[in-house]
N, CA, C and O atoms as a Tinker XYZ file with bonds, in Angstrom:
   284  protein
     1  N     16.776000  -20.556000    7.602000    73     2
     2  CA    15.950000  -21.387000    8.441000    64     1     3
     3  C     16.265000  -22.867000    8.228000    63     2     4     5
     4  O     15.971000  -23.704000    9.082000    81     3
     5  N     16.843000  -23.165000    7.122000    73     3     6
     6  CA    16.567000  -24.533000    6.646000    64     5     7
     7  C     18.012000  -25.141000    7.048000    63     6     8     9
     8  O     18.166000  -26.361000    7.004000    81     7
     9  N     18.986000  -24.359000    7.409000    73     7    10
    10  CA    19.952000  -24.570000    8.078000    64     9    11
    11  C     20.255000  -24.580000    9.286000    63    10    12    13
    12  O     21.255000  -25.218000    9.613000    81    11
    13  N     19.378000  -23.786000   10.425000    73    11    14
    14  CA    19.126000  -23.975000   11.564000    64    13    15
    15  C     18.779000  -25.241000   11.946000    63    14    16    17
    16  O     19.175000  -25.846000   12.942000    81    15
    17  N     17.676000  -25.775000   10.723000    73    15    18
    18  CA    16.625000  -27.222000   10.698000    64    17    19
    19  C     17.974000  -27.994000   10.977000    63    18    20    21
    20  O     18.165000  -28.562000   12.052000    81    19
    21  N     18.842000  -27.987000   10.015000    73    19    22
    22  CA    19.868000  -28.851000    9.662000    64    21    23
    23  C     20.859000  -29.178000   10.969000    63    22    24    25
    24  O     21.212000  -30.326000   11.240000    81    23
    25  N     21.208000  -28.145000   11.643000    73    23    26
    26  CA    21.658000  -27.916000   12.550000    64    25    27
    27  C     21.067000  -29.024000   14.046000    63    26    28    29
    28  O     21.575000  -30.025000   14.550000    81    27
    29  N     20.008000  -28.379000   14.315000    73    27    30
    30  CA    19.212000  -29.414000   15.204000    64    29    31
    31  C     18.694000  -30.910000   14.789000    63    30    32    33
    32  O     18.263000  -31.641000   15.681000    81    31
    33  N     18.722000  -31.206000   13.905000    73    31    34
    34  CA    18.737000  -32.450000   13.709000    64    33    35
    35  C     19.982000  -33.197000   13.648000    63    34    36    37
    36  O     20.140000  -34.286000   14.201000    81    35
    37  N     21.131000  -32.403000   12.753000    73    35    38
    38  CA    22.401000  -33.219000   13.170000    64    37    39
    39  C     22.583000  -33.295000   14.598000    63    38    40    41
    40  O     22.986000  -34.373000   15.036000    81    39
    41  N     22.353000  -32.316000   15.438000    73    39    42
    42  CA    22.553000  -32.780000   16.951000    64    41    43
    43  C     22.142000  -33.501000   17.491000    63    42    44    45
    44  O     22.851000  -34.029000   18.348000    81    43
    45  N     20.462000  -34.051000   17.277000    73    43    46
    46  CA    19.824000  -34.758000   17.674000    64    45    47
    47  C     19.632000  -35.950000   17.137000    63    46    48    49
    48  O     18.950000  -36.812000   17.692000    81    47
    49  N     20.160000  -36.096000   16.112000    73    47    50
    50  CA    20.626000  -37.512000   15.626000    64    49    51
    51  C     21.832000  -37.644000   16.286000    63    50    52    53
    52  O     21.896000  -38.627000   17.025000    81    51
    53  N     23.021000  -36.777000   16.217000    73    51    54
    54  CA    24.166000  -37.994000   17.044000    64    53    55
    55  C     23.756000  -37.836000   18.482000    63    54    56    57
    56  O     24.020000  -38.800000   19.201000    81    55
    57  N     23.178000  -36.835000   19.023000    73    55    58
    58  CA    22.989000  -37.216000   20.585000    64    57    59
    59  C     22.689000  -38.446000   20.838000    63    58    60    61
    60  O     23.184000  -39.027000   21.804000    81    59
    61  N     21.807000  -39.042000   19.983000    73    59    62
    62  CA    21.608000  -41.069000   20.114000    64    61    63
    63  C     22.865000  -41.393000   19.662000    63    62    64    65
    64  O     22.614000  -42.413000   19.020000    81    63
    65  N     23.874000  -41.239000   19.578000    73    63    66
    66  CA    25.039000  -42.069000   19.454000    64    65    67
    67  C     25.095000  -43.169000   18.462000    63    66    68    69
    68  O     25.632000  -44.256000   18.674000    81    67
    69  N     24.588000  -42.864000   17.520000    73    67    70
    70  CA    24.139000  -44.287000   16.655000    64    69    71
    71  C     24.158000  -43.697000   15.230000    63    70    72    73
    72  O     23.360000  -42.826000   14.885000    81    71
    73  N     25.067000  -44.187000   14.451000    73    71    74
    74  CA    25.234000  -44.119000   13.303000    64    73    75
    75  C     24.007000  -44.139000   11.622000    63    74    76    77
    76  O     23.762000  -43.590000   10.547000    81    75
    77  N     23.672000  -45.116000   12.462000    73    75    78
    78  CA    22.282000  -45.948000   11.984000    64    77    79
    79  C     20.596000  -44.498000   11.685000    63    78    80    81
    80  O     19.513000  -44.452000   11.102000    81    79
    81  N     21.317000  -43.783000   12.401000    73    79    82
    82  CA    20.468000  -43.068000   13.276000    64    81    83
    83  C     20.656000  -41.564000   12.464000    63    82    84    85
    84  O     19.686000  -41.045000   11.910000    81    83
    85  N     21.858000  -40.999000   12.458000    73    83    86
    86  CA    22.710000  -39.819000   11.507000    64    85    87
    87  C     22.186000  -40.314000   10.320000    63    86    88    89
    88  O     21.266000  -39.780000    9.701000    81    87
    89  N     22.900000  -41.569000    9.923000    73    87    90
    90  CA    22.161000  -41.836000    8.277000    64    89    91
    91  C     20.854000  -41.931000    8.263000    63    90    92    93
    92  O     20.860000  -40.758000    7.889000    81    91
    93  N     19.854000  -42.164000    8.303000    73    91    94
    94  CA    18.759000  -41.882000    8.523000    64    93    95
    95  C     18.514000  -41.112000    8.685000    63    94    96    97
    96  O     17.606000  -40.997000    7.863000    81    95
    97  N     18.587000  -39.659000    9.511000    73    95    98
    98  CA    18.077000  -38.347000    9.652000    64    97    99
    99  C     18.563000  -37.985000    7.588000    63    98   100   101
   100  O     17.733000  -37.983000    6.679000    81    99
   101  N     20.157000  -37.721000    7.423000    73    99   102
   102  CA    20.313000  -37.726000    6.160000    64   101   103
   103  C     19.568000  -37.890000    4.796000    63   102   104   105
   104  O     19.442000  -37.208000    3.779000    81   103
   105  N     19.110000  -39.167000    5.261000    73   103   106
   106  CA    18.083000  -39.883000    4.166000    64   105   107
   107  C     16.645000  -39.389000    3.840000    63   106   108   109
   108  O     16.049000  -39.563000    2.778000    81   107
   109  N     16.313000  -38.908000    4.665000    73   107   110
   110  CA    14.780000  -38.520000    5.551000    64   109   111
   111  C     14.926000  -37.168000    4.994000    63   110   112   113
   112  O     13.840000  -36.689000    4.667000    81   111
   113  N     15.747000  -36.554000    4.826000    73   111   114
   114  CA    15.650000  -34.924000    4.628000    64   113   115
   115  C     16.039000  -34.847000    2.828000    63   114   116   117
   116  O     15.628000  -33.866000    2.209000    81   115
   117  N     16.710000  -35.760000    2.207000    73   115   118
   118  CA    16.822000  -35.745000    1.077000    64   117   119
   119  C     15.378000  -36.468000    0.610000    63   118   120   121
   120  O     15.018000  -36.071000   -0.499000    81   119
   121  N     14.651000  -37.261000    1.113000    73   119   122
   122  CA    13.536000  -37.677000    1.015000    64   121   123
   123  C     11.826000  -37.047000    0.683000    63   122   124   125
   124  O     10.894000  -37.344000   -0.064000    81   123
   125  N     12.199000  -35.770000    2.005000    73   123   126
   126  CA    10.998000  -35.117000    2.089000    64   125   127
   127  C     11.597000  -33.716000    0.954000    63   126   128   129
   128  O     10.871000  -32.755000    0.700000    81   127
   129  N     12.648000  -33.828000    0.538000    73   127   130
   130  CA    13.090000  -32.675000   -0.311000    64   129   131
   131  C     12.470000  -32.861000   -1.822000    63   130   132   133
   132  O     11.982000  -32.088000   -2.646000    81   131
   133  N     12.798000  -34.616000   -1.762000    73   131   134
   134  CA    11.951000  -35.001000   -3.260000    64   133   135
   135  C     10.837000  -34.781000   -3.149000    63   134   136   137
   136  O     10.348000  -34.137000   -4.077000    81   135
   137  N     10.047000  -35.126000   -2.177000    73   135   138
   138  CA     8.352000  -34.983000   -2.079000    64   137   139
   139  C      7.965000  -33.710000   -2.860000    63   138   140   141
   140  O      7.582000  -33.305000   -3.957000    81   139
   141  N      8.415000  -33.206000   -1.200000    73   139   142
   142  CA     8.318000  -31.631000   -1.972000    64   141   143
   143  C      8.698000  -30.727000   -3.136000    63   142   144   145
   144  O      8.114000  -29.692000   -3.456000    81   143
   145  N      9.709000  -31.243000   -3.695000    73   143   146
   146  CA     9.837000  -30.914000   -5.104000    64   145   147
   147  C      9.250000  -31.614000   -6.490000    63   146   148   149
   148  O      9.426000  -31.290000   -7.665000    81   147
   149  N      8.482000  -32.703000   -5.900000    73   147   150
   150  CA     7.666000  -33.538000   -6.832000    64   149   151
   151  C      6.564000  -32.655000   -7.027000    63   150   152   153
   152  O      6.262000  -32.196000   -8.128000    81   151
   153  N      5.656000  -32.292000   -5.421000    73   151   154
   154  CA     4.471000  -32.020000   -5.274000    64   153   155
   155  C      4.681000  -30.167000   -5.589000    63   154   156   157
   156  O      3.657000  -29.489000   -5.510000    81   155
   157  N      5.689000  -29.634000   -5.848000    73   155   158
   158  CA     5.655000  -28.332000   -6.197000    64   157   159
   159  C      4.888000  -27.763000   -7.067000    63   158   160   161
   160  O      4.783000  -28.630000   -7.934000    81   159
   161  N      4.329000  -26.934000   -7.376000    73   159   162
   162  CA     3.639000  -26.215000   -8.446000    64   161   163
   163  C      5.055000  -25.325000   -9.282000    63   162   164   165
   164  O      5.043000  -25.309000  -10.513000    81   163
   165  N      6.002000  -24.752000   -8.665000    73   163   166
   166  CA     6.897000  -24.103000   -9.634000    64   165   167
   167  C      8.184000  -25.073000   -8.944000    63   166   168   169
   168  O      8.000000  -26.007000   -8.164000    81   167
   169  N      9.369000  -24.643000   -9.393000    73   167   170
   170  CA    10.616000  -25.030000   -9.437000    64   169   171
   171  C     11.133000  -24.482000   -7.886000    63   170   172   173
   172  O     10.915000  -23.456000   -7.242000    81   171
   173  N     11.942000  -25.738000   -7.643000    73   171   174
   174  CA    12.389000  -25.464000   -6.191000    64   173   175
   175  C     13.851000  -25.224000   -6.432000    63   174   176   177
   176  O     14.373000  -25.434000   -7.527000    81   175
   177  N     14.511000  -24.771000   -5.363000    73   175   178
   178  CA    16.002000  -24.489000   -5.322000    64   177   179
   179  C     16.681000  -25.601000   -4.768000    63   178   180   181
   180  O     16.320000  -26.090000   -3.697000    81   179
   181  N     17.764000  -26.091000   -5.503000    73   179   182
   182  CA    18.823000  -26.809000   -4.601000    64   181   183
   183  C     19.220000  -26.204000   -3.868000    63   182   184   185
   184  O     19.040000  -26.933000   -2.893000    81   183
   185  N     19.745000  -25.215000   -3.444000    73   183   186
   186  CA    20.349000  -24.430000   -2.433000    64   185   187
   187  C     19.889000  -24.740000   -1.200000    63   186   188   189
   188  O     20.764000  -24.932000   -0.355000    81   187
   189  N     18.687000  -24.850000   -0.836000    73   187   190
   190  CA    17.737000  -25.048000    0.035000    64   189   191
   191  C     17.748000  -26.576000    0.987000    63   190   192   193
   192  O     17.452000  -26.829000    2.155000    81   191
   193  N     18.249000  -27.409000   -0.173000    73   191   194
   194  CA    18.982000  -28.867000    0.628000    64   193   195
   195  C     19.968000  -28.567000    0.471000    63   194   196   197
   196  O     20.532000  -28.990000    1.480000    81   195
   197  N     21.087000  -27.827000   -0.445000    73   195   198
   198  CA    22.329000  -27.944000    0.013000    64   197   199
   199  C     22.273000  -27.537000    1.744000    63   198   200   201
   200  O     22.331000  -28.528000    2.472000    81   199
   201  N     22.184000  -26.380000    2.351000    73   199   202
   202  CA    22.109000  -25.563000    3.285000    64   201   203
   203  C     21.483000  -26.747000    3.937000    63   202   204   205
   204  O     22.516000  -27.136000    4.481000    81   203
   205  N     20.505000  -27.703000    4.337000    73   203   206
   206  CA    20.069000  -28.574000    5.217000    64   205   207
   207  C     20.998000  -29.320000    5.562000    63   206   208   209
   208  O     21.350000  -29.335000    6.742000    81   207
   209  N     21.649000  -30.161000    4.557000    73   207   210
   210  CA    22.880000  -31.156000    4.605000    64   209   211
   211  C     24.035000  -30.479000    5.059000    63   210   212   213
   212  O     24.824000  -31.155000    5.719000    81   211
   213  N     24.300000  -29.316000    4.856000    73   211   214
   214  CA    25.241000  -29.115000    5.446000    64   213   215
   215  C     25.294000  -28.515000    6.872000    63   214   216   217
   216  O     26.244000  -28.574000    7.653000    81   215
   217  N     23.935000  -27.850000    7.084000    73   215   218
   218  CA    23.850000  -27.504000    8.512000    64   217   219
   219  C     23.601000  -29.006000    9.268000    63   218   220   221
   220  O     23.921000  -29.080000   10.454000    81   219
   221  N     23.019000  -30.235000    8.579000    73   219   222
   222  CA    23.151000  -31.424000    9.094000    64   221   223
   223  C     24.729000  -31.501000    9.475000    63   222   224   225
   224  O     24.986000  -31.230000   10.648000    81   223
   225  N     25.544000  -31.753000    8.838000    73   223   226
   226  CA    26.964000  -32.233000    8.649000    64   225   227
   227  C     27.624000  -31.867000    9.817000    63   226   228   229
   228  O     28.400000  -32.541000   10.495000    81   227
   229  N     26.947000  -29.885000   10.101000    73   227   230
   230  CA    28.120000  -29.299000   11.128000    64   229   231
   231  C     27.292000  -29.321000   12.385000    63   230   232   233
   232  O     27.861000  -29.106000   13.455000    81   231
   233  N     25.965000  -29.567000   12.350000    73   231   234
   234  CA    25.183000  -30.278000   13.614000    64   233   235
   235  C     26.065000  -31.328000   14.600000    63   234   236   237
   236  O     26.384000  -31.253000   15.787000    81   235
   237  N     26.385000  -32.644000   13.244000    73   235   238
   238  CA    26.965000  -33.678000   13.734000    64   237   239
   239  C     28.276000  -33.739000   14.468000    63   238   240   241
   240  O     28.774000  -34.356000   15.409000    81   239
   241  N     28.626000  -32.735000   13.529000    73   239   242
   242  CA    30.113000  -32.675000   14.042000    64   241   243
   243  C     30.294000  -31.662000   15.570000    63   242   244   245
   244  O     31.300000  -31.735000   16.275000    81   243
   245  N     29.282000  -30.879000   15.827000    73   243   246
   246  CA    29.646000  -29.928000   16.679000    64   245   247
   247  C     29.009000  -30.729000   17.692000    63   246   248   249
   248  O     28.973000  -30.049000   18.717000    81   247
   249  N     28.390000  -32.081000   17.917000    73   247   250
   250  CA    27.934000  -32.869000   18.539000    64   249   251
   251  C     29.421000  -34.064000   19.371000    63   250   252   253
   252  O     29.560000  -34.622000   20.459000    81   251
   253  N     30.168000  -33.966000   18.209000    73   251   254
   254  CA    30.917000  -34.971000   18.313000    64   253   255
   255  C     32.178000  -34.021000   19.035000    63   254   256   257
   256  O     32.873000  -34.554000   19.901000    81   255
   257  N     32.406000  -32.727000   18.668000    73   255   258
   258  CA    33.658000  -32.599000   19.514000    64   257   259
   259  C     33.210000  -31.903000   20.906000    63   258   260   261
   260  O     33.975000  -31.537000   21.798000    81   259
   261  N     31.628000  -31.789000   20.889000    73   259   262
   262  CA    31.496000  -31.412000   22.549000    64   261   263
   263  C     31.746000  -32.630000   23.238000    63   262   264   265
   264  O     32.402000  -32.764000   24.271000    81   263
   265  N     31.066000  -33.657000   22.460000    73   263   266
   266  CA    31.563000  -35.156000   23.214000    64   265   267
   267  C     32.786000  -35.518000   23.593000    63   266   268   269
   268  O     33.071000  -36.233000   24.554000    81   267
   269  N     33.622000  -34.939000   22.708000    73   267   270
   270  CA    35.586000  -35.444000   23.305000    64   269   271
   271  C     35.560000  -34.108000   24.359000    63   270   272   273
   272  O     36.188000  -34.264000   25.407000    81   271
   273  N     34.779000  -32.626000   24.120000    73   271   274
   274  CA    35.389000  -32.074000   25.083000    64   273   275
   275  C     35.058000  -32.074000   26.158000    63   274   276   277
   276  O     35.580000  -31.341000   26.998000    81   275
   277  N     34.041000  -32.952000   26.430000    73   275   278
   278  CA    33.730000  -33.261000   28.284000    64   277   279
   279  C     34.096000  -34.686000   28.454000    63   278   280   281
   280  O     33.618000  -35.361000   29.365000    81   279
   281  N     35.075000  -35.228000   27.447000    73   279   282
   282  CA    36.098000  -36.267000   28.092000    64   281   283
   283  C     37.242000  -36.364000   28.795000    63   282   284
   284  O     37.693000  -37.471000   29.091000    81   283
C-alpha cells in the first residue's frame, strides 16, 4: 500500500512540473515517517519508507518519460 502511496504522489508532484515541488513531496513523507515513528507505541519498520521513496522515485520517473512520450 505504502508503495502505491509512493507511486501517486511521485506522479502528482511532477505533474506540477516543478522541482521545488518533487522535493517537497520527498521531504513531507520522510517527515510524517518521523512523526509517526516518534509517536509509535512499538517499533516501526524501515522497509515501509524504503517502499514509499521508492515507489516515489518510479512515480516520478514514469511521469517524466510519459512526458517525452507525447512529445
Amino acid at each position: 500500500m505504502e508503495f502505491v502511496l509512493g507511486i501517486a504522489l511521485g506522479l502528482s508532484a511532477a505533474s506540477t512540473r516543478s522541482t521545488f515541488a518533487v522535493a517537497t513531496v520527498g521531504i513531507l513523507v520522510v517527515a510524517v515517517f518521523a512523526a509517526a515513528a516518534l509517536m509509535a507505541a512499538s517499533g516501526v519498520s524501515i522497509l515501509t519508507l524504503l517502499a514509499t521513496l521508492v515507489g516515489l522515485n518510479i512515480g516520478v520517473a514514469m511521469a517524466f518519460v510519459g512526458a517525452f512520450a507525447l512529445r
